[in-house]
C-alpha positions in Angstrom: -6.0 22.3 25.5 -8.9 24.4 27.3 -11.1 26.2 25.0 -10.2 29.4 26.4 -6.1 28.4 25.3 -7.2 27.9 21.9 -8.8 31.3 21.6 -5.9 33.2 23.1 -3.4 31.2 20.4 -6.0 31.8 17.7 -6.2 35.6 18.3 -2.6 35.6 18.9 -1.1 34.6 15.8 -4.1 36.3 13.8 -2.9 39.2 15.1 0.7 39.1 14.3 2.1 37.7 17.6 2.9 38.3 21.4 4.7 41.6 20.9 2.4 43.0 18.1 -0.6 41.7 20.2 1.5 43.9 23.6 2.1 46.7 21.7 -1.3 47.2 21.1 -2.4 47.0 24.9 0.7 48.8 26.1 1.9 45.4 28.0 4.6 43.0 27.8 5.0 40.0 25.3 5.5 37.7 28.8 1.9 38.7 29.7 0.5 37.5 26.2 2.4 34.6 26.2 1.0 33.8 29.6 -2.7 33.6 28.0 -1.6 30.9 26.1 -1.3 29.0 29.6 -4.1 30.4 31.2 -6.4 32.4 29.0 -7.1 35.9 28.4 -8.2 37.6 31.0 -11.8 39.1 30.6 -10.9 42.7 30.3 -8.5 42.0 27.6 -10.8 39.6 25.6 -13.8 42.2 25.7 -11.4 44.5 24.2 -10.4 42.4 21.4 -13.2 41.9 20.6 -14.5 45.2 20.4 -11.5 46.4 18.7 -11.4 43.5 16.0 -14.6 42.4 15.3 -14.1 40.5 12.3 -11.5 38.1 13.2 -11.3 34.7 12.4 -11.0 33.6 15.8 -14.3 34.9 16.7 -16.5 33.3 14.1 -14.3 30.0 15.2 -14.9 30.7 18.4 -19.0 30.7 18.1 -19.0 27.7 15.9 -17.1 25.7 18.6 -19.2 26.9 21.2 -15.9 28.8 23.4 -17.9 32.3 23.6 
């Protein structure tokens, strides 16, 4: 799995899930589940992580070298 696949899945399920995770960006739980398969798109992940600073996925995400 990509690094970018294991970030979306990370940040997913820290954040409660595909439709917790749409409800928050006003999309649908298909197009979250997508990122699984092919990332989030770059919009999207600068708003996470604007939004949600302190998230696990982040400091995991530095340590592994994915941002």
């Amino acid at each position: 799995m990509s690094e970018s696949k294991k970030l979306a899945s990370l940040i997913i399920d820290e954040l409660g899930g595909p439709t917790k995770v749409a409800r928050l960006l006003n999309i649908t739980p298909q197009a979250i589940s997508r990122w699984k398969t092919y990332g989030i798109p770059k919009l999207n992940l600068r708003f996470l992580k604007l939004a949600f600073p302190n998230l696990k996925a982040w400091k995991e995400a530095k340590i592994n070298g994915w941002l």
